[in-house]
GUVO-223164 format. One record per atom (N, C-alpha, C): x, y, z. Coordinates in steps of 0.2 Angstrom, whole numbers, padded with zeros to 4 digits, always signed. Each point is the difference from the previous one (the first is absolute). Layout:
residues N
XYZ;...
//
This chain:
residues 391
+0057+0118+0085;+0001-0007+0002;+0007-0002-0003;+0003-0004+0003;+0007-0005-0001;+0000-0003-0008;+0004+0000-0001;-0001-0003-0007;+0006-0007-0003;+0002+0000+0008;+0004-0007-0001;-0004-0006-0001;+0002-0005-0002;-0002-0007+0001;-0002-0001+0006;-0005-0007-0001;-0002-0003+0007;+0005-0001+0004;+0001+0000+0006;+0005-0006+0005;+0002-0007-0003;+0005-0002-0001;+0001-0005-0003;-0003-0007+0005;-0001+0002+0006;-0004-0008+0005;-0008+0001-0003;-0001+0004-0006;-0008-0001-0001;+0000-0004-0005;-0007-0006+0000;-0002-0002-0004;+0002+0001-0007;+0000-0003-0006;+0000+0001-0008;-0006-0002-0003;-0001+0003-0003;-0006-0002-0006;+0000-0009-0001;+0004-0003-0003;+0002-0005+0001;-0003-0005+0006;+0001+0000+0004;+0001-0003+0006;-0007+0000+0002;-0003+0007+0001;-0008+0002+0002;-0003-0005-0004;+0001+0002-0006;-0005-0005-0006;-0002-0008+0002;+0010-0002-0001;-0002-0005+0002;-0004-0003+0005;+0002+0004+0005;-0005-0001+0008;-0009+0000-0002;-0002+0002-0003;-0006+0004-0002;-0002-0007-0003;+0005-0003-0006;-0004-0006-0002;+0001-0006+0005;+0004+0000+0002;+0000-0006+0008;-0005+0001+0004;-0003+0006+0002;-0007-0001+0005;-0005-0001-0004;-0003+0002-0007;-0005-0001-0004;-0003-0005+0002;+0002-0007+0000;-0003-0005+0001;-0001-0001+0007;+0004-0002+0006;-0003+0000+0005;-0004+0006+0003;+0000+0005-0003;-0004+0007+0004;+0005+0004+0006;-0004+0005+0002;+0004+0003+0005;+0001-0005+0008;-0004-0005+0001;-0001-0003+0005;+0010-0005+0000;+0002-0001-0005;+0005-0001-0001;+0007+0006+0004;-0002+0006+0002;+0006+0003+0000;-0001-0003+0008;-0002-0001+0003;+0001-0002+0008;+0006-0005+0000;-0002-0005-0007;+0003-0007+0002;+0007+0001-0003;+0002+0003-0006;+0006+0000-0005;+0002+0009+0001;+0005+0000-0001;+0003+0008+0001;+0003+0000-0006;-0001+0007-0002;-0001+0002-0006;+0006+0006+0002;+0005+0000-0001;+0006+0005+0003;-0001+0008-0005;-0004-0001-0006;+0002+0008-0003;-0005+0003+0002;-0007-0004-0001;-0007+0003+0002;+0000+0003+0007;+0005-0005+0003;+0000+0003+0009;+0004+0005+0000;+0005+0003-0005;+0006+0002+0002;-0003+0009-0003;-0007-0001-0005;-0002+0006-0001;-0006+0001+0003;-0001-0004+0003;-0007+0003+0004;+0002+0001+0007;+0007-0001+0004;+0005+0001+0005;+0001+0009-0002;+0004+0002-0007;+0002+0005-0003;-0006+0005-0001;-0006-0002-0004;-0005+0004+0001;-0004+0001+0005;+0002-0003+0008;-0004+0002+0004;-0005-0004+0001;-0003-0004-0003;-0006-0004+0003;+0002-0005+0004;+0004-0001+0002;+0003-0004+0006;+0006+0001+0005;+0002-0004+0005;+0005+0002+0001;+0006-0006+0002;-0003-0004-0003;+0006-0007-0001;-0004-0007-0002;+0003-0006+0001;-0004-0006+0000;-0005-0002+0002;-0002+0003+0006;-0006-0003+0002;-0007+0001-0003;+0001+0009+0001;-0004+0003-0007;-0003+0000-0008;+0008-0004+0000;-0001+0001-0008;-0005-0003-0001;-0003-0006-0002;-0007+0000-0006;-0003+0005+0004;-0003+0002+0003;-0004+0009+0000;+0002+0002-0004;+0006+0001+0002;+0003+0006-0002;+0001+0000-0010;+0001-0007-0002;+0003-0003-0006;-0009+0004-0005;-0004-0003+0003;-0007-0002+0000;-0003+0010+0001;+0002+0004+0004;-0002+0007-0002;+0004+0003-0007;+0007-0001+0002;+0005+0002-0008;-0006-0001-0006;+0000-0008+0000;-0005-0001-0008;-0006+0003+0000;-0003+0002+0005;-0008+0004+0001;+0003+0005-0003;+0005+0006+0001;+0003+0005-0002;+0003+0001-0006;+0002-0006-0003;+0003-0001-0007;-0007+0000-0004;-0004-0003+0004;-0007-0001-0004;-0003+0007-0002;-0001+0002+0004;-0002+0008+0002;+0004+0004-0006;+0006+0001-0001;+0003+0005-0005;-0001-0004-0007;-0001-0008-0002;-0003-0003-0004;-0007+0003-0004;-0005+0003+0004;-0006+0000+0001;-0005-0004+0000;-0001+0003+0009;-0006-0007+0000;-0007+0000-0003;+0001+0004-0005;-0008-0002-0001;+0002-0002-0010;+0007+0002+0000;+0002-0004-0006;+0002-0007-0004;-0001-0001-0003;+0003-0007-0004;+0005-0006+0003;+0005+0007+0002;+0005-0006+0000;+0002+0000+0008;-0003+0008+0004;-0002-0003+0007;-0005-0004+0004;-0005+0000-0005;-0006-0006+0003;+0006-0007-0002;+0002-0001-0007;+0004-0006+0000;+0001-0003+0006;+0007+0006+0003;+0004+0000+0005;-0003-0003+0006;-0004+0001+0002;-0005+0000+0007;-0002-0006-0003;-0004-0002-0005;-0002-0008+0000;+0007-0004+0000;+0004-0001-0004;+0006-0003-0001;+0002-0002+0008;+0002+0007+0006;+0003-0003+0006;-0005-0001+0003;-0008+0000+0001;-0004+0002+0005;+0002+0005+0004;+0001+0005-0003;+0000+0006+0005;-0007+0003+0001;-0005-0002-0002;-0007+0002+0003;-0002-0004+0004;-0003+0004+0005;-0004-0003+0006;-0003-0004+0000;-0003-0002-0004;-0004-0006+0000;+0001-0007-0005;+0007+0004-0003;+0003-0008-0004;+0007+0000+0004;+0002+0001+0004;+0007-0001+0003;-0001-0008+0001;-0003-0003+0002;+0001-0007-0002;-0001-0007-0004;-0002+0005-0006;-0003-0005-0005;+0006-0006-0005;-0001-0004+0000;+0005-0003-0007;+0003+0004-0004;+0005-0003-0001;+0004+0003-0008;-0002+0001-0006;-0005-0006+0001;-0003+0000-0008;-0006+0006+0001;-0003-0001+0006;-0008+0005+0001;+0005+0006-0003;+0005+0002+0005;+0003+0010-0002;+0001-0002-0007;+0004-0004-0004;+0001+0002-0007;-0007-0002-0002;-0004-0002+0000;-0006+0002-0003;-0002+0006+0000;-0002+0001+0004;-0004+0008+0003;+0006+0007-0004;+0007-0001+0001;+0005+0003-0003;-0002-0001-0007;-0001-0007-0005;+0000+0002-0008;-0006+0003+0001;-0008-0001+0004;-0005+0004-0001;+0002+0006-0002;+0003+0006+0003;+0001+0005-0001;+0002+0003-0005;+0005-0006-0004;-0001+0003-0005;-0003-0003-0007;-0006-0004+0002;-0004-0004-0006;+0005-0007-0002;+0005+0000+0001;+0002-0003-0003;-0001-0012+0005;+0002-0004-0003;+0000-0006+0002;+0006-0002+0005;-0003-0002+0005;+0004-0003+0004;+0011-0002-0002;-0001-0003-0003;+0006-0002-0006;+0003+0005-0003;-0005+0005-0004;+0001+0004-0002;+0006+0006+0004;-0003+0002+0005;+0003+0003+0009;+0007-0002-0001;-0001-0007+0001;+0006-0003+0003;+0007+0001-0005;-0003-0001-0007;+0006+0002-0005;+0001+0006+0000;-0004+0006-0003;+0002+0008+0000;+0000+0003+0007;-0007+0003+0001;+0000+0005+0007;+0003-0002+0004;+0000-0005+0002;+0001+0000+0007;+0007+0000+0001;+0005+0001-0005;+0008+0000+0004;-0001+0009-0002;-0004+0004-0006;+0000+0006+0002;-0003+0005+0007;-0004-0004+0003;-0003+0000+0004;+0007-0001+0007;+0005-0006+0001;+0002+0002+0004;+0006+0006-0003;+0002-0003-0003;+0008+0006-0006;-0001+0009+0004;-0009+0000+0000;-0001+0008+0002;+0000+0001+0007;-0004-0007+0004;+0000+0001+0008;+0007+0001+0003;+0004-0002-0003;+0007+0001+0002;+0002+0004-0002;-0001+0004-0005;+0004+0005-0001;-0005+0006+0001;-0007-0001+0006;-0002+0005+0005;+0001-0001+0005;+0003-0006+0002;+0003+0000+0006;+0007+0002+0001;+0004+0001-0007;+0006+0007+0003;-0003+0007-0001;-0005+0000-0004;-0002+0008-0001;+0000+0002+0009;-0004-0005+0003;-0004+0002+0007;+0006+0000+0003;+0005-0003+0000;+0008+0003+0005;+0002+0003-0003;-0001+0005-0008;+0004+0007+0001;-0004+0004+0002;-0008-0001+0003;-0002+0006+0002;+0001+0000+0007;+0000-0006+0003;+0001+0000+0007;+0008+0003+0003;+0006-0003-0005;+0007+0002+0002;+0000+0006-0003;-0003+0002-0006;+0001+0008+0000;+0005+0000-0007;-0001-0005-0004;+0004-0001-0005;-0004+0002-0006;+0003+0004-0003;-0002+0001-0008;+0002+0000-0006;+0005-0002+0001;+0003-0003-0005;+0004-0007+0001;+0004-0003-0004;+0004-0004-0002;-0003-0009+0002;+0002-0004+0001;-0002-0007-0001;+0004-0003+0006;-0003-0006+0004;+0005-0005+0004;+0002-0004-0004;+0007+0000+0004;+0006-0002-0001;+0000-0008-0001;+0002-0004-0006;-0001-0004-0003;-0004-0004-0007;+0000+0006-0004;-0005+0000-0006;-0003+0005-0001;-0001+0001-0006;-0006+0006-0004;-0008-0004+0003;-0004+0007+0001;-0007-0002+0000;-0003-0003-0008;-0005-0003+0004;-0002-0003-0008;-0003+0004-0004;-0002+0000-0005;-0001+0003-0007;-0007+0000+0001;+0000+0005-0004;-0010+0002+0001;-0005-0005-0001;-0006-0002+0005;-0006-0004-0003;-0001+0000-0008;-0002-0003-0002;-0004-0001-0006;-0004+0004-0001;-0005+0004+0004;-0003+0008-0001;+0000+0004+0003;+0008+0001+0000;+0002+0007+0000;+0004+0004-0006;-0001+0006+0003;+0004+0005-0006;+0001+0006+0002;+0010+0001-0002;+0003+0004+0002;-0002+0007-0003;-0002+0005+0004;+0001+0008-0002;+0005+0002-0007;+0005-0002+0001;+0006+0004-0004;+0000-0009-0006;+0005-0001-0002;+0003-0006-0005;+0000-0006+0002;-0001-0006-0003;+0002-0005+0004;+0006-0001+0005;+0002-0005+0002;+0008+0000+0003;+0004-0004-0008;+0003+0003+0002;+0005+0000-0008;-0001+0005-0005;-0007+0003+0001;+0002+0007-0003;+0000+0006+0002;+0005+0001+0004;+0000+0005-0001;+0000+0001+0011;+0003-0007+0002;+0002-0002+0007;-0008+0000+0002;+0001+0000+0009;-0007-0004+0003;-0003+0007+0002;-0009-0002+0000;-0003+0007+0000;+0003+0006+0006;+0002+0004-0003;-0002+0007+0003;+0009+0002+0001;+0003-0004-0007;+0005+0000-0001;+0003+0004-0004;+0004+0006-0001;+0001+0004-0008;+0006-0007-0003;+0001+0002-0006;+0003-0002-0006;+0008+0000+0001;+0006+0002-0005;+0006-0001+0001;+0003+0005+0005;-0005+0005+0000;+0003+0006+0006;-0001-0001+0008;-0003-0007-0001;-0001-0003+0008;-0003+0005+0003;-0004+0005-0002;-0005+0004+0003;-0007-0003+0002;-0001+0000+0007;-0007-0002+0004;-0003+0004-0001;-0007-0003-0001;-0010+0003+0001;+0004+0004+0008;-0004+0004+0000;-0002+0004+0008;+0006+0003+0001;+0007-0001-0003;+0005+0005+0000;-0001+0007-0003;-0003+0000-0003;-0002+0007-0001;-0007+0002-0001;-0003+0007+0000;-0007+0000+0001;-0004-0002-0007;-0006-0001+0001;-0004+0001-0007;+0001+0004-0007;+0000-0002-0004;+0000+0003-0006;-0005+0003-0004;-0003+0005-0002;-0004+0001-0006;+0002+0003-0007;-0004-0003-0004;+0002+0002-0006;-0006+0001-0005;-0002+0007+0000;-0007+0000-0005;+0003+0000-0009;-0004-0002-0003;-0001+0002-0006;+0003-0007-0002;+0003-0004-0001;+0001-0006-0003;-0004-0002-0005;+0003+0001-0008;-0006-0001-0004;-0002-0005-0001;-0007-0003+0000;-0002-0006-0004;+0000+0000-0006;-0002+0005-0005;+0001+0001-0007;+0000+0008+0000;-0001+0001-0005;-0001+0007-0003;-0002+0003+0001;-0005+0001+0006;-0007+0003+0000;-0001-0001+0008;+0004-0007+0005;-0003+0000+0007;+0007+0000+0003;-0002+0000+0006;+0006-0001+0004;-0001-0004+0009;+0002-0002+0001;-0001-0005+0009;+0006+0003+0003;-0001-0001+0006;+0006+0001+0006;+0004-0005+0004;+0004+0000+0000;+0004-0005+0001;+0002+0001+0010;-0001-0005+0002;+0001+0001+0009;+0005-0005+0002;+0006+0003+0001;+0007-0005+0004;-0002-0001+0008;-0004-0003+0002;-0002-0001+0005;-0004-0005+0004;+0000-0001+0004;-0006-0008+0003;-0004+0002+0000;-0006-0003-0002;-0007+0000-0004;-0005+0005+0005;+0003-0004+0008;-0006+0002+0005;+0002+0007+0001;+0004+0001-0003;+0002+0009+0004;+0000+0005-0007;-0007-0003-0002;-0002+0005-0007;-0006+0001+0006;-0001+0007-0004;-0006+0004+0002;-0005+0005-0004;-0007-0002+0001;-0004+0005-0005;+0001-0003-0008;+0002-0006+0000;-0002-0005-0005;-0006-0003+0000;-0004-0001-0002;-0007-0002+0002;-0002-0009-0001;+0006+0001-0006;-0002-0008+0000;+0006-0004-0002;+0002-0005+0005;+0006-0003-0002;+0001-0005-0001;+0004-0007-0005;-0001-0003-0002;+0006-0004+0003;-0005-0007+0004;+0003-0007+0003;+0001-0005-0006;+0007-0003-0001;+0002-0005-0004;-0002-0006+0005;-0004-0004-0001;+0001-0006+0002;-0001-0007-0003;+0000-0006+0004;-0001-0007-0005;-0008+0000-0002;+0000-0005-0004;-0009-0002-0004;-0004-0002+0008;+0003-0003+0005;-0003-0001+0005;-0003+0004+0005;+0004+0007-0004;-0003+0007+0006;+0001-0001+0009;+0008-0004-0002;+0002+0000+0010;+0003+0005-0001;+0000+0004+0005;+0005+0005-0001;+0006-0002+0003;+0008+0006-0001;+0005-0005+0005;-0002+0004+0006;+0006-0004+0004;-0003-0002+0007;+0005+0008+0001;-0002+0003+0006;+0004+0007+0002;+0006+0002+0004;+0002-0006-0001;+0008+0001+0003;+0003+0001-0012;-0002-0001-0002;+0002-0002-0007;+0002+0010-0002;+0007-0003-0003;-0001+0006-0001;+0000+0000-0009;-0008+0000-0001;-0003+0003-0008;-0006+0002+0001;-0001+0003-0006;-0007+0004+0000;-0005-0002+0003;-0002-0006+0000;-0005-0003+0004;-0001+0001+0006;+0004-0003+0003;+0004+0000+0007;+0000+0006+0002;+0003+0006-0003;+0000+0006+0004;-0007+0005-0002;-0004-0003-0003;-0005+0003-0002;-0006-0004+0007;+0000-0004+0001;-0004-0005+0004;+0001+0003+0006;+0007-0001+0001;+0001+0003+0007;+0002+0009+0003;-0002+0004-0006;+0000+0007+0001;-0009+0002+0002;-0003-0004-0004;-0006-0001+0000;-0004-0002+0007;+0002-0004+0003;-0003-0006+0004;-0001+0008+0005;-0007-0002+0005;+0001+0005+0004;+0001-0004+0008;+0004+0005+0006;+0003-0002+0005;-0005+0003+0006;+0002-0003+0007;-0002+0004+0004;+0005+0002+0004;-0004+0004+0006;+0007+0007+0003;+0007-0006+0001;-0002-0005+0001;+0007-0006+0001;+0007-0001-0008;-0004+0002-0004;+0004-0002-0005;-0004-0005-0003;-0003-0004+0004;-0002-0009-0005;-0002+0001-0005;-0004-0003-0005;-0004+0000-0005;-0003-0003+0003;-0008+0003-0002;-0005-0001+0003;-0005-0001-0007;+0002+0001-0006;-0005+0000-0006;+0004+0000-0006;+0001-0006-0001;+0005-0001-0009;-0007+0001-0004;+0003+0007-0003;-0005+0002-0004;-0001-0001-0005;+0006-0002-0006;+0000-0002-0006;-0001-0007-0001;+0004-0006+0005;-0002-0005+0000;-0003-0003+0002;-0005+0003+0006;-0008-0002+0000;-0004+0002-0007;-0001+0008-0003;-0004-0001-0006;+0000-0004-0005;+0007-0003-0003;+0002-0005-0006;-0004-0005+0004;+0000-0002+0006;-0003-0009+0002;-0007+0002-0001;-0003+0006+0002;-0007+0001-0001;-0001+0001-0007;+0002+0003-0005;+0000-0003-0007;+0002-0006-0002;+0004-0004+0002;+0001-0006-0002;-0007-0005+0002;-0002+0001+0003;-0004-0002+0003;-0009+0000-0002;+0001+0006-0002;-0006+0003-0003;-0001-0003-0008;+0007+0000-0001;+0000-0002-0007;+0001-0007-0003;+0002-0006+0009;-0002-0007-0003;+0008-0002-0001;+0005+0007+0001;+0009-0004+0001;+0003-0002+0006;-0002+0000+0004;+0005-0001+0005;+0003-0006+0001;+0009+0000-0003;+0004-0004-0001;+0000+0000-0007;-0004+0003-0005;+0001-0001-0007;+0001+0008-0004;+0004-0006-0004;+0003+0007-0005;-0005+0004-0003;-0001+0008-0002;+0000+0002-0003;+0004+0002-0008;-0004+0002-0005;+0003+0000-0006;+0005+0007+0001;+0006-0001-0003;+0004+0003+0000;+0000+0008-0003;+0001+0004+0003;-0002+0009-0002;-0006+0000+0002;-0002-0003+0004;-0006+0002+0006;+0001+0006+0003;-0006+0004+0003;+0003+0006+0004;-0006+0001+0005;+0003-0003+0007;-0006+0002+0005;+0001+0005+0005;-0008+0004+0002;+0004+0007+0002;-0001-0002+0007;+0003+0006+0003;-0002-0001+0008;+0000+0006+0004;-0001+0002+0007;+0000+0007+0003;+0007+0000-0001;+0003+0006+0004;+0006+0000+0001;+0004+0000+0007;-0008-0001+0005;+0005+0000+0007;+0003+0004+0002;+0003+0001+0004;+0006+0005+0003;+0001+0006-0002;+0001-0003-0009;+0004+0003-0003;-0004+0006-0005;-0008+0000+0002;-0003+0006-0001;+0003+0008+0004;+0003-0002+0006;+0004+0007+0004;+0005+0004-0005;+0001-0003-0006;+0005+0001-0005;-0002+0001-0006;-0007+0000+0001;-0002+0002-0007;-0002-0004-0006;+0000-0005+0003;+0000-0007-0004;-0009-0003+0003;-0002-0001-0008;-0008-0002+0002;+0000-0007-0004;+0003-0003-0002;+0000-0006-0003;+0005-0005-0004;-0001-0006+0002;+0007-0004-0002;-0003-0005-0004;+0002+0000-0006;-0001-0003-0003;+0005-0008-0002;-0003-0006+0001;+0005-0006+0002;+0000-0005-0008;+0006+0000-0005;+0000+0000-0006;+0004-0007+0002;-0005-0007-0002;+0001-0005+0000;+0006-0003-0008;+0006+0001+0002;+0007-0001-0007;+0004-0005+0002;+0001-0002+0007;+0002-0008-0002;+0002-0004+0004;+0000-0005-0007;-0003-0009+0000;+0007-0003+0005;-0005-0005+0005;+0007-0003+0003;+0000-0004-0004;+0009-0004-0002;+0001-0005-0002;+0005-0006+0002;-0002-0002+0005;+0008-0003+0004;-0001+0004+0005;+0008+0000+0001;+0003+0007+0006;+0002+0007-0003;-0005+0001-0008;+0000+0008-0001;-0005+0002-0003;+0000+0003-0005;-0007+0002-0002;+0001+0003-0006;-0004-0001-0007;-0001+0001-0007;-0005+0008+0001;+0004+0005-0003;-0003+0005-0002;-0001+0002-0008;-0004-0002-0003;+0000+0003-0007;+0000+0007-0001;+0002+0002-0006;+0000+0008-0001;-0004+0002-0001;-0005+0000-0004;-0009+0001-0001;-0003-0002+0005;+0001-0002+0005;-0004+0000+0005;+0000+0004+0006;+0008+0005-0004;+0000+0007+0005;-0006+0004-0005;+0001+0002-0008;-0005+0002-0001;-0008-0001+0000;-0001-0007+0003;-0008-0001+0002;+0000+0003+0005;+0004-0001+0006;+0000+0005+0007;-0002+0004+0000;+0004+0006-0005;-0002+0008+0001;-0005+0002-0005;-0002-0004-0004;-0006+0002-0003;-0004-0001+0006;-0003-0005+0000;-0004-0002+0008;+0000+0006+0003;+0005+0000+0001;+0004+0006+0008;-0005+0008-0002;+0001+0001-0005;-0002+0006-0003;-0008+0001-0003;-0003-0009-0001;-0008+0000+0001;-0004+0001+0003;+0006-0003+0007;-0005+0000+0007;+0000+0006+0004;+0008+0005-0002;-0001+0006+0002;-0005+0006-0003;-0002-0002-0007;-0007+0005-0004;-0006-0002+0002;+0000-0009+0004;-0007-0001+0000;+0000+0004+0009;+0006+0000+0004;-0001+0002+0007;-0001+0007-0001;+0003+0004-0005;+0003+0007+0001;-0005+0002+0002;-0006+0003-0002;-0006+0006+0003;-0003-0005+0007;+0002-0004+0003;-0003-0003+0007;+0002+0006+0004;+0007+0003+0000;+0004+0005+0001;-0002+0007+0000;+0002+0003+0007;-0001+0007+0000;+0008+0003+0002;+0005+0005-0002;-0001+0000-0010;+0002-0008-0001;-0002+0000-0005;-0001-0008-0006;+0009-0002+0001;+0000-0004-0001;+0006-0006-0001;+0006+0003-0005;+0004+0003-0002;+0002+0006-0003;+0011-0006-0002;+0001-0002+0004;+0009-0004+0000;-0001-0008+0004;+0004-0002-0005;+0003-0007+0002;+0003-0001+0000;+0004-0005+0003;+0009-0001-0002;+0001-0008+0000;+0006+0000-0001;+0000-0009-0001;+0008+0000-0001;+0001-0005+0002;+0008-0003+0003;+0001-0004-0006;+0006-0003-0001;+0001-0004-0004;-0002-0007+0001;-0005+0000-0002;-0007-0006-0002;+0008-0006+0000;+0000-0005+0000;+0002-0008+0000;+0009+0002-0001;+0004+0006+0003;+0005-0001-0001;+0005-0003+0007;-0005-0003+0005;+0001-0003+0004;+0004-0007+0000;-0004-0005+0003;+0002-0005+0000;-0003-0004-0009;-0004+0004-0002;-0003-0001-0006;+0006-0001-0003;+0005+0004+0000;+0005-0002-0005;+0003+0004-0005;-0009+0005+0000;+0003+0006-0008;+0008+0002+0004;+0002+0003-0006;+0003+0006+0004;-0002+0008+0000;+0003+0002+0003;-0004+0007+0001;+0001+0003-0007;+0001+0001-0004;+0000+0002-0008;-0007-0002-0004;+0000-0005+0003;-0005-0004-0005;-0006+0002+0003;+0002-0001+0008;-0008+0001+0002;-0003+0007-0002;+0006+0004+0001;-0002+0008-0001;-0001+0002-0007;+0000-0005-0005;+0000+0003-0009;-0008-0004+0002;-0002-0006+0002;-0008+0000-0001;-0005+0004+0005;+0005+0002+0004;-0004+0005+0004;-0002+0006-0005;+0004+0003-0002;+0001+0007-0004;-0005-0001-0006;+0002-0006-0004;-0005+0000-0006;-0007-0003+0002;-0001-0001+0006;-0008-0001+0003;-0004+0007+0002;+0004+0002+0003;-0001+0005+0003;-0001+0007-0005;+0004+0000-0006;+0001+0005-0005;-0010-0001-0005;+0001-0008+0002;-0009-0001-0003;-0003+0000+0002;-0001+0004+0005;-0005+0000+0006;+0000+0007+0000;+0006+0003+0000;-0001+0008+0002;-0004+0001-0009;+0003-0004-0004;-0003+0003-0008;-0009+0000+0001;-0003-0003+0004;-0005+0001-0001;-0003+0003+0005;+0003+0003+0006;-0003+0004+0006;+0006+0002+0003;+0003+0005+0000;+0004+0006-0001;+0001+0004+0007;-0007-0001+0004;+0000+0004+0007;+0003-0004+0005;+0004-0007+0000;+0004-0002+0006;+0006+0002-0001;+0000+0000+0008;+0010+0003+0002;+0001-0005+0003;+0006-0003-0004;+0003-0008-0001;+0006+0000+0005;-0001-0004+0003;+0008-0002+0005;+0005-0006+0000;+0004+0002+0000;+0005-0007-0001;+0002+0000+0007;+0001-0007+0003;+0006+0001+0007;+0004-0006-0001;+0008+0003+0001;+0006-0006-0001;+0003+0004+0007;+0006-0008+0002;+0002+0001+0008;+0007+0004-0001;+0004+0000-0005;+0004+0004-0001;+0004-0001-0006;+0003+0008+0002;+0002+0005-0007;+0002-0007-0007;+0004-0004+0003;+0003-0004-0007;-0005-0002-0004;-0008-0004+0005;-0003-0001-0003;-0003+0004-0006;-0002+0007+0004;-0001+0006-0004;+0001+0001-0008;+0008+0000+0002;+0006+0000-0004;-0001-0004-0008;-0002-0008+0005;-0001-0007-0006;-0005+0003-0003;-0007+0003+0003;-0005-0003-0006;+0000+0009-0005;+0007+0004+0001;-0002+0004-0003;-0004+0008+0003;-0002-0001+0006;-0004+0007+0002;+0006+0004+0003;+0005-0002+0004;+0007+0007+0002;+0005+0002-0007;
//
């Protein structure tokens, strides 16, 4: 695929946004009356239309679609769908009725919505409605012309360093070397102490194989990120999800199971205590050798980013490693490797050093007591490697 920038007549992040909060209140029944020039001017570009006349259809399938790469059966695309009445049967309701039904979703109070979620709520629909014109223009890289995209949701977290450490995910360090530039790395023997050693994997998470159990960083609220996101989460969700002969996703595997635990257990919409660990199938991603994904709740939103504590990487992989002894003999053979990313070195804030010295000293006490796991590390590339010490 091309890798230049959008066309410069496309929409900006910017512009969509603001579009996005101007129909909130009257609804979609509003696009007939007022024209909305960047909403029409990507839903013209993506194909759902093919001029003025069209366009609310057209404006009105775009969001259905942005909704869709959101997840509809997730948090912040149920939001999305009450906020504009994109379902079928609130397409006409009051402003106030969608924003009620929208904080429902997430437990929270009407008011509540209105100050926090609800501008991450639209921040994200707009920034799936450029995802859904680079897949239609065939675009895979770079940004429209007139602004950087916006900065990651509140619960999200980058694979490799935050930005500014170490540039934007799936970035190398001063040598300007890209993830996916080169192939995979492995590295056995990496010592933990004296006596153990783990293997280090320069490579995206989903294209391990014959790991059995891999571990997901996510918020206390166990959303996962959405799968256009490129981090753990996000690419672990959607390596997962399984498809039909079309491509579509027909089954979010991993983010139906959390809601079915969430739910089971009386959270839906509420946090969990931090270095929680809940398991799930593995979806898909059993064709690979992978029988379980463990989903390590490390961190707290605060504002527009999120607090990771250090000891609450080592509450994780304790967890991690209890619930792999207590799963192990369900197994034929038994539960035997896990691997695990750099726990909270995302948006969390650690930097990958840090995350990786409490990874190491958790895991060094863990093997101290049982001996017979083979430990995996995975970073997105070599510099990170480099940082916490295993090249």
């Amino acid at each position: 695929m091309s890798q230049e920038p959008f066309p410069p007549d496309l929409p900006t992040y910017d512009q969509l946004l603001n579009e996005l909060k101007s129909i909130r209140r009257p609804g979609l029944a509003d696009l007939r009356r007022t024209d909305r020039p960047a909403l029409r001017a990507a839903a013209v570009a993506g194909g759902f239309c093919d001029g003025p006349d069209d366009a609310p259809a057209g404006i009105e399938a775009l969001l259905k679609e942005a909704v869709r790469r959101l997840g509809e059966n997730g948090v912040l695309g149920r939001a999305a769908a009450h906020t504009f009445g994109l379902l079928p049967d609130r397409r006409g309701d009051a402003a106030a009725d969608r924003r009620k039904l929208a904080a429902a979703v997430y437990g929270v109070s009407t008011e509540g919505f209105r100050k926090r979620q609800e501008r991450d709520v639209m921040e994200q629909l707009a920034e799936a409605v450029l995802t859904v014109l680079r897949e239609r223009l065939g675009f895979s890289g770079g940004q429209p012309t007139g602004g950087p995209l916006p900065s990651e949701g509140p619960y999200e977290h980058e694979q490799d360093g935050p930005r500014g450490q170490g540039g934007q995910a799936g970035q190398g360090g001063p040598g300007g070397r890209r993830a996916g530039q080169e192939p995979p790395l492995r590295v056995d023997s990496v010592p933990v102490d004296a006596r153990s050693t783990f293997t280090v994997h320069v490579s995206p998470i989903e294209l391990l194989r014959d790991i059995e159990v891999l571990v997901s960083s996510e918020n206390v609220y166990l959303e996962m990120s959405k799968t256009f996101r490129p981090t753990v989460s996000g690419a672990l969700r959607l390596a997962a999800a399984v498809r039909d002969p079309a491509g579509e996703i027909v089954d979010d595997v991993l983010a139906r199971e959390l809601a079915a635990w969430l739910r089971a257990h009386g959270r839906p919409g509420l946090p969990v205590r931090p270095g929680t660990v809940v398991p799930t199938s593995s979806g898909a991603l059993a064709a690979r050798g992978v029988r379980r994904i463990y989903h390590a709740a490390v961190a707290t939103p605060e504002e527009d980013t999120y607090q990771v504590r250090p000891e609450t990487i080592a509450r994780a992989v304790g967890a991690c490693f209890a619930l792999a002894r207590a799963e192990r003999d369900r197994y034929q053979p038994a539960l035997s490797s896990i691997c695990f990313p750099l726990l909270g070195a995302g948006r969390g804030g650690l930097a990958p050093a840090v995350s990786a010295t409490w990874l190491r000293w958790a895991i060094r006490d863990e093997l101290a007591r049982d001996a017979r796991w083979r430990v995996h590390l995975v970073v997105r590339s070599r510099e990170i490697a480099e940082a916490v010490g295993a090249l």
